[in-house]
VEXKE-341678 format. One record per residue (C-alpha): y, z, x; residue number from 0; residue in three letters. Coordinates in steps of 0.02 Angstrom, whole numbers. Example, Ala and Ser with C-alpha at 12.3 -4.5 7.8 and 13.67 -1.06 7.14 Angstrom:
BEGIN
+--------+--------+--------+-----+---------+
|     py |     pz |     px | num | residuo |
+--------+--------+--------+-----+---------+
|   -225 |    390 |    615 |   0 |     ALA |
|    -53 |    357 |    684 |   1 |     SER |
+--------+--------+--------+-----+---------+
***
This chain:
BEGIN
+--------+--------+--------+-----+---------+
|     py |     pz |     px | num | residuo |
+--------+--------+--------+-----+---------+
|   -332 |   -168 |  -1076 |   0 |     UNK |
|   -446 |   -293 |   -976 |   1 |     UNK |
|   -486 |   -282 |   -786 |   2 |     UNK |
|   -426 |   -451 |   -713 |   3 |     UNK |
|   -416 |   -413 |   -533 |   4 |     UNK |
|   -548 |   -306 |   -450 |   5 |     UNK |
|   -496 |   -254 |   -267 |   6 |     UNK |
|   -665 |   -193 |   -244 |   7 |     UNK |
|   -714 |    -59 |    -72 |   8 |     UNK |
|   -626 |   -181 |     34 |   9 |     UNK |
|   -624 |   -152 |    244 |  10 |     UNK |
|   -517 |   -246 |    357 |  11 |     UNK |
|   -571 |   -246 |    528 |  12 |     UNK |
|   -468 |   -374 |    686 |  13 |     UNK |
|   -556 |   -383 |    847 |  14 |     UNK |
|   -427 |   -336 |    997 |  15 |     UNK |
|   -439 |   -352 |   1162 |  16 |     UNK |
|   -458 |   -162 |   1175 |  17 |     UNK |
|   -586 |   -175 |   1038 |  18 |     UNK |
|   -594 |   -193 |    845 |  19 |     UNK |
|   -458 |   -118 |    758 |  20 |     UNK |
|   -496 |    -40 |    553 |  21 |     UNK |
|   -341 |   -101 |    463 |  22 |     UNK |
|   -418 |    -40 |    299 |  23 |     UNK |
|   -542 |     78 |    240 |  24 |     UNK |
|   -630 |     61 |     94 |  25 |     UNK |
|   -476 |      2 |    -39 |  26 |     UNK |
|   -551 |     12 |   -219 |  27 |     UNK |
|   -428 |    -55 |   -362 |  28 |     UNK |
|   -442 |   -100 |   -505 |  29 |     UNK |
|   -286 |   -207 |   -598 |  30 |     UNK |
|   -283 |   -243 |   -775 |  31 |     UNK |
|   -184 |   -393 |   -861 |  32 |     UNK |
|    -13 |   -387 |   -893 |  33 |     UNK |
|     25 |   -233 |   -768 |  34 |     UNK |
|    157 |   -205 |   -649 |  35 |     UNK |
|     64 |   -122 |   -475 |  36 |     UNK |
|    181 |    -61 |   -317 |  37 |     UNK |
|     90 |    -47 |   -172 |  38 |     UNK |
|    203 |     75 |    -40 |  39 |     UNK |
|    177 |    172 |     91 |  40 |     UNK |
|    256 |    179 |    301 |  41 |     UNK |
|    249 |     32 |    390 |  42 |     UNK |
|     70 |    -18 |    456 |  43 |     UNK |
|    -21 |     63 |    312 |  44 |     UNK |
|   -107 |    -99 |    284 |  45 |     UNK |
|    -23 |   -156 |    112 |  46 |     UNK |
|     37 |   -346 |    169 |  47 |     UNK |
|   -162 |   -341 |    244 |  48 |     UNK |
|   -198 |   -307 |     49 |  49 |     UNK |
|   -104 |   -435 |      8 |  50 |     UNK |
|   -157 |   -563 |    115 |  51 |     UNK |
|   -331 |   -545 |     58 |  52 |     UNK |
|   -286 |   -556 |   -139 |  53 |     UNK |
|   -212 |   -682 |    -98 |  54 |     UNK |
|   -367 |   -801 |     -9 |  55 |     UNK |
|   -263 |   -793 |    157 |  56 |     UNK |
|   -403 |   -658 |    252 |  57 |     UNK |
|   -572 |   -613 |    203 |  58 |     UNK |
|   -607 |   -419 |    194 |  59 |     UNK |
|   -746 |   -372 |    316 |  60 |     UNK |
|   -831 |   -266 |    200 |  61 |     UNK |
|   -828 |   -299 |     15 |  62 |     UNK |
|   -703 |   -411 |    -93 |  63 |     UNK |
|   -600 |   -461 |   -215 |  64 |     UNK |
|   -654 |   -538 |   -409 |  65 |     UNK |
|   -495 |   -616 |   -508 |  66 |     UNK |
|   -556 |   -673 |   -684 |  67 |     UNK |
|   -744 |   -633 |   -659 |  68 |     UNK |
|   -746 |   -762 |   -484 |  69 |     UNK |
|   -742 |   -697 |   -292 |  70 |     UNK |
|   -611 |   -751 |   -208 |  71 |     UNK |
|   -609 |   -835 |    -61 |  72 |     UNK |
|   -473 |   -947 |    -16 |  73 |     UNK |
|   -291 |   -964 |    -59 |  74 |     UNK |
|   -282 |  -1040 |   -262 |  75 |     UNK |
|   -127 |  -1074 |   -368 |  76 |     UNK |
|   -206 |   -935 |   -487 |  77 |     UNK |
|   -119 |   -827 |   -357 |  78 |     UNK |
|     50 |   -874 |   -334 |  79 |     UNK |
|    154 |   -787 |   -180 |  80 |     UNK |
|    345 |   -733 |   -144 |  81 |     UNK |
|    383 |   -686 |     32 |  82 |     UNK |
|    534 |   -593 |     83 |  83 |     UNK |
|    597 |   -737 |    158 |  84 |     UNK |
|    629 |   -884 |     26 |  85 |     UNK |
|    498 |  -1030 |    125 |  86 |     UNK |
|    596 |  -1165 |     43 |  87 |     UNK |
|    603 |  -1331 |     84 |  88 |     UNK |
|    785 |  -1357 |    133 |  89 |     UNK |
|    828 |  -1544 |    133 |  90 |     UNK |
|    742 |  -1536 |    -51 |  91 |     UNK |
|    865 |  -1464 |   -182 |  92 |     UNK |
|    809 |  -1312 |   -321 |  93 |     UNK |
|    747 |  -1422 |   -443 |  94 |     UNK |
|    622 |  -1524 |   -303 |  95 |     UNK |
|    562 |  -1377 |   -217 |  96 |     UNK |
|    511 |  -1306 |   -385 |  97 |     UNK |
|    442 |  -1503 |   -413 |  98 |     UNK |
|    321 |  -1478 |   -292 |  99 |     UNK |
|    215 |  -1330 |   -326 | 100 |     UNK |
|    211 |  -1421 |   -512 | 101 |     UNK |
|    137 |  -1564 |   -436 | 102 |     UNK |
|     22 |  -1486 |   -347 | 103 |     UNK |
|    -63 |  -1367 |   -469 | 104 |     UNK |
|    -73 |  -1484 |   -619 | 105 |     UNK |
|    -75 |  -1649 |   -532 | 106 |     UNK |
|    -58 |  -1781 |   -681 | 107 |     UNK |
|    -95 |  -1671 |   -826 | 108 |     UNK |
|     90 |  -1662 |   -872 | 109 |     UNK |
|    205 |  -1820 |   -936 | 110 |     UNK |
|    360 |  -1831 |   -826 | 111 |     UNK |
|    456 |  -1775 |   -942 | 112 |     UNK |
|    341 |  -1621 |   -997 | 113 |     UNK |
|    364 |  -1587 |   -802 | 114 |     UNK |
|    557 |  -1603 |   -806 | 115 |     UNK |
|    574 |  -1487 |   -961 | 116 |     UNK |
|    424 |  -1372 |   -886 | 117 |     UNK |
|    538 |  -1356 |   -710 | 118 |     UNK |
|    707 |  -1334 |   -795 | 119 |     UNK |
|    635 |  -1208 |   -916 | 120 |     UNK |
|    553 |  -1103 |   -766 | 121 |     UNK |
|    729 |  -1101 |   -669 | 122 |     UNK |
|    804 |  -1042 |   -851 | 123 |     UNK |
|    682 |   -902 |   -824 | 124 |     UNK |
|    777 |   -842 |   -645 | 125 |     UNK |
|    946 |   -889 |   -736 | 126 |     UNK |
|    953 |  -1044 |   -587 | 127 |     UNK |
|    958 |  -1177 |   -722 | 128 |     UNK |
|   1155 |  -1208 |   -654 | 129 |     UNK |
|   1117 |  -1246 |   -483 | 130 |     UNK |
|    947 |  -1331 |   -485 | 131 |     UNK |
|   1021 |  -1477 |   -396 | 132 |     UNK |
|   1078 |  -1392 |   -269 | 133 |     UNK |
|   1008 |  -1375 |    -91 | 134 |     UNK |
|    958 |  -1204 |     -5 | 135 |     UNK |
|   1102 |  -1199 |    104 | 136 |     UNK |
|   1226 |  -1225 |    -29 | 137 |     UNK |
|   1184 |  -1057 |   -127 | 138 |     UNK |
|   1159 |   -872 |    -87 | 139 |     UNK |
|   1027 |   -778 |    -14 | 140 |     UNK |
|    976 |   -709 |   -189 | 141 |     UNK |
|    988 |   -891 |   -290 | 142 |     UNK |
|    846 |   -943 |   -142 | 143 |     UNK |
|    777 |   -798 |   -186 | 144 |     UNK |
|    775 |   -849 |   -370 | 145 |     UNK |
|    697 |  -1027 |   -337 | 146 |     UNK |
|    556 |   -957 |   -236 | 147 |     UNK |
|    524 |   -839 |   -395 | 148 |     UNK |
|    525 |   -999 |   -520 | 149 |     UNK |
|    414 |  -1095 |   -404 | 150 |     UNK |
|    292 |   -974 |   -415 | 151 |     UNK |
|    293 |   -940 |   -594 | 152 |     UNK |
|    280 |  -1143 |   -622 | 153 |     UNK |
|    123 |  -1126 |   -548 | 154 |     UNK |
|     63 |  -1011 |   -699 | 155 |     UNK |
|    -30 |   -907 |   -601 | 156 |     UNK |
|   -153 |   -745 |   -665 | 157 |     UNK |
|    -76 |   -630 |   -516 | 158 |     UNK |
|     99 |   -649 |   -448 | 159 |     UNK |
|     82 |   -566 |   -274 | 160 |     UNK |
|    291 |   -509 |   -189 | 161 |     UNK |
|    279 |   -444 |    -45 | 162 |     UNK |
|    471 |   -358 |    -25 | 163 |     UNK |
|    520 |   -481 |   -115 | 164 |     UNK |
|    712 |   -411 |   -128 | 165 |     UNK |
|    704 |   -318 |     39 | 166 |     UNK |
|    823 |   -446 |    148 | 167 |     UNK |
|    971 |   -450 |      6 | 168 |     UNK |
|   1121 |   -328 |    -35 | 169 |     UNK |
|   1101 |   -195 |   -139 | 170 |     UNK |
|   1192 |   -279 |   -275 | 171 |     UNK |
|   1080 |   -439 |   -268 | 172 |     UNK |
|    937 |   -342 |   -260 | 173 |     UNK |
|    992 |   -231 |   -443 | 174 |     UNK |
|   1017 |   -397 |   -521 | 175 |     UNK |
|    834 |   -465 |   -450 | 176 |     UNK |
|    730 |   -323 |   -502 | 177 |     UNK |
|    825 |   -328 |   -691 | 178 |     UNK |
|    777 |   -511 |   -687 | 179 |     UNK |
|    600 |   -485 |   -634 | 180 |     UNK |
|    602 |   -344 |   -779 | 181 |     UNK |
|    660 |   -471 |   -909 | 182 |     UNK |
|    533 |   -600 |   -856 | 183 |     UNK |
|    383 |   -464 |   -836 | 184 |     UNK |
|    436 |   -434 |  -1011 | 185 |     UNK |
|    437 |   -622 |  -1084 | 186 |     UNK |
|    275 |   -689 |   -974 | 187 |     UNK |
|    185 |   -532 |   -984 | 188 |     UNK |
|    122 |   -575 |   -813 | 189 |     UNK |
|      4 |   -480 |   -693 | 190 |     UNK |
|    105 |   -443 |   -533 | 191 |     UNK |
|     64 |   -355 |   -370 | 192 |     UNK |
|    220 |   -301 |   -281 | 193 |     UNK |
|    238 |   -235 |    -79 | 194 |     UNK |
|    372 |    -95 |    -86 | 195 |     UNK |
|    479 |     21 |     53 | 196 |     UNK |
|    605 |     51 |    -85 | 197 |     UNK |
|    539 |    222 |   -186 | 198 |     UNK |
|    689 |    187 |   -333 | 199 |     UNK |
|    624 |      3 |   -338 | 200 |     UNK |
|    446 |     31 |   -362 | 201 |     UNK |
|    458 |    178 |   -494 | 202 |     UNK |
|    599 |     92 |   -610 | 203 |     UNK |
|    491 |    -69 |   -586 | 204 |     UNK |
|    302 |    -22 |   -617 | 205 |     UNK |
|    156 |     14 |   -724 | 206 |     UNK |
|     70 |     96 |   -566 | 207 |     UNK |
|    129 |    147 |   -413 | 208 |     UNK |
|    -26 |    117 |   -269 | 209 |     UNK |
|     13 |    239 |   -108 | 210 |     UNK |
|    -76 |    215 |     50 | 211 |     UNK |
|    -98 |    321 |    185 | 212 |     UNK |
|    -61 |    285 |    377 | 213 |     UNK |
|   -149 |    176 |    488 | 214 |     UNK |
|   -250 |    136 |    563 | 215 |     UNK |
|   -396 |    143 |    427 | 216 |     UNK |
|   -288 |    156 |    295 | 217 |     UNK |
|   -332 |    181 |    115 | 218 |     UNK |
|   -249 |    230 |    -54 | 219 |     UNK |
|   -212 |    403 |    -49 | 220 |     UNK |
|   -133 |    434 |   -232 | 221 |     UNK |
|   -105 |    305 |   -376 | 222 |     UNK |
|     21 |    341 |   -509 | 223 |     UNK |
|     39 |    305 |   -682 | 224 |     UNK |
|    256 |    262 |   -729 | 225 |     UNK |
|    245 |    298 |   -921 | 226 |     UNK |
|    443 |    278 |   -965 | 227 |     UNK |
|    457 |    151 |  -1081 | 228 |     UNK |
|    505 |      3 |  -1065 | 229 |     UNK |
|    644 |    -99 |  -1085 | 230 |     UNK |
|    706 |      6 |   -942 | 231 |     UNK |
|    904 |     15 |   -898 | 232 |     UNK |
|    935 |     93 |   -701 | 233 |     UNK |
|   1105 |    180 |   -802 | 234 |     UNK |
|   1008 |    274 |   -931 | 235 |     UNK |
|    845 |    324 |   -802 | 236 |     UNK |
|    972 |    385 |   -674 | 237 |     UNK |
|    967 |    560 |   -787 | 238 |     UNK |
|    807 |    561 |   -846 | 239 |     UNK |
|    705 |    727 |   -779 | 240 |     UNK |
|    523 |    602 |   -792 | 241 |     UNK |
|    608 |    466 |   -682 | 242 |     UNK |
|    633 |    593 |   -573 | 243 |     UNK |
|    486 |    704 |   -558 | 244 |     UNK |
|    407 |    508 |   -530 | 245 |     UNK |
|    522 |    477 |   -384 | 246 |     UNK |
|    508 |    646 |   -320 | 247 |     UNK |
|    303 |    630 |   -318 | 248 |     UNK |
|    319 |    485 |   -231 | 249 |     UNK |
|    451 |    558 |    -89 | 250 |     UNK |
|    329 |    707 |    -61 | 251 |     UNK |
|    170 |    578 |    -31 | 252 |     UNK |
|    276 |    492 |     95 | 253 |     UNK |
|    379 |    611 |    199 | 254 |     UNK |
|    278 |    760 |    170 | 255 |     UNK |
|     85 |    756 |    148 | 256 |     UNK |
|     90 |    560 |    242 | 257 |     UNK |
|    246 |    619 |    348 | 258 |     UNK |
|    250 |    490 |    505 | 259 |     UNK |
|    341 |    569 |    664 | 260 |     UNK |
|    380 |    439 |    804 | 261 |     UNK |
|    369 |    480 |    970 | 262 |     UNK |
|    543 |    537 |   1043 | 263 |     UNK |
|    626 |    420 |   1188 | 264 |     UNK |
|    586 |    497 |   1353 | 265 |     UNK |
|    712 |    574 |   1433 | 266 |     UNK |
|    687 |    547 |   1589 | 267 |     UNK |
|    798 |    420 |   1686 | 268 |     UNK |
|    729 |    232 |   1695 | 269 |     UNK |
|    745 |    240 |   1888 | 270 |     UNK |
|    665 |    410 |   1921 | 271 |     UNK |
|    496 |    374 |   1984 | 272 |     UNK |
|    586 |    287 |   2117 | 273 |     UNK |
|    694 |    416 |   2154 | 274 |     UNK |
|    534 |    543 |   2157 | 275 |     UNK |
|    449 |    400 |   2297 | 276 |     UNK |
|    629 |    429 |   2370 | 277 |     UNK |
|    627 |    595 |   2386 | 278 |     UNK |
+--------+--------+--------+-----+---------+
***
């Protein structure tokens, strides 16, 4: 398989008022084409910050990032993102929000009706073909959901970056998503890059499971490789002893060799430095 994304020794440093603050610490990846990557890890661990600069939105401090042999530096439709909120336009309907990345990324190189049939055949793909006419406050957290997903794969882009894509829906919604994004991963053959807190998600979803350590100067700790193969069915893995020695590796990274204790609420009453002057 070919390297197409090269997430090469990458820092992230943000100036604060108390001084700079190291995000990330020296982040090496390499992606191939076609694969399925989780990024996970506890929360501040710096994988949205990895994101962010994939995706042209920050520039690393120290080193960078090469998609298809060029540097990137700004946001490009090559990279196409879906947030965990949906970002649509709500007085548009399915179909126009889905319109408008089109438009955007191949400006008059497609007939209007090679457009129409290329939209339509994009919201087949997230099984929204039904509703396309439909605004986002007429259908379900999960359908908006859906439309942000075709948007982004209208845009034909190398990477597909999700950043907990499924993490604001139900359970139920969220089974059905990730079986969708299976079937299209399957069809497209697309590169994605996926943010994760959901351990069951990322190994019945991946190729390679990325886990970072904590912040601050947070870096991959382990990477690893999901061999089951696919098509995968959630019913059949459930039993499988590989499925879960993978989902057990990834539980001891997390709450065992990156365990992350919080500080404990102090006990002492709200008032009692008062009551101390007081006394």
């Amino acid at each position: 398989m070919s390297v197409l994304l090269d997430i090469s020794h990458i820092d992230m440093e943000f100036p604060t008022p108390d001084g700079c603050f190291k995000a990330l610490d020296d982040v090496d990846l390499q992606i191939n084409k076609g694969e399925f990557v989780s990024l996970i890890g506890h929360s501040g661990c710096g994988k949205s910050t990895v994101l962010n600069i994939v995706a042209g939105l920050y520039q690393a401090t120290k080193g960078g990032v090469i998609l298809n042999s060029k540097e990137v530096s700004e946001p490009g439709p090559e990279r196409a993102v879906v947030f965990q909120n949906h970002s649509l336009l709500p007085w548009l309907s399915a179909y126009e929000n889905v319109e408008l990345a089109v438009k955007q990324v191949f400006k008059n190189s497609k007939s209007r009706q090679q457009t129409r049939e290329w939209i339509e055949h994009n919201l087949k793909l997230v099984h929204m073909d039904h509703a396309m006419h439909k605004r986002p406050d007429e259908i379900s957290g999960g359908m908006k959901q859906r439309v942000g997903i075709a948007r982004a794969l209208a845009m034909q882009p190398d990477v597909l970056l999700m950043d907990e894509p499924f993490g604001a829906l139900d359970a139920l919604t969220r089974a059905h998503m990730q079986d969708s994004l299976m079937e299209i991963q399957a069809e497209l053959n697309n590169t994605v890059i996926m943010i994760t807190h959901d351990v069951d998600e990322a190994v019945l979803l991946s190729d390679r499971i990325v886990m970072m350590t904590n912040g601050p100067a947070a870096t991959i700790g382990e990477i690893l490789a999901i061999n089951l193969p696919r098509p995968r069915s959630r019913l059949a893995l459930a039993d499988n002893p590989e499925y879960n020695r993978l989902r057990s590796e990834v539980l001891k990274f997390l709450y065992e060799k990156q365990r992350k204790v919080e500080p404990l609420p102090s006990s002492k009453p709200a008032n009692s430095k008062n009551t101390e002057q007081a006394a």
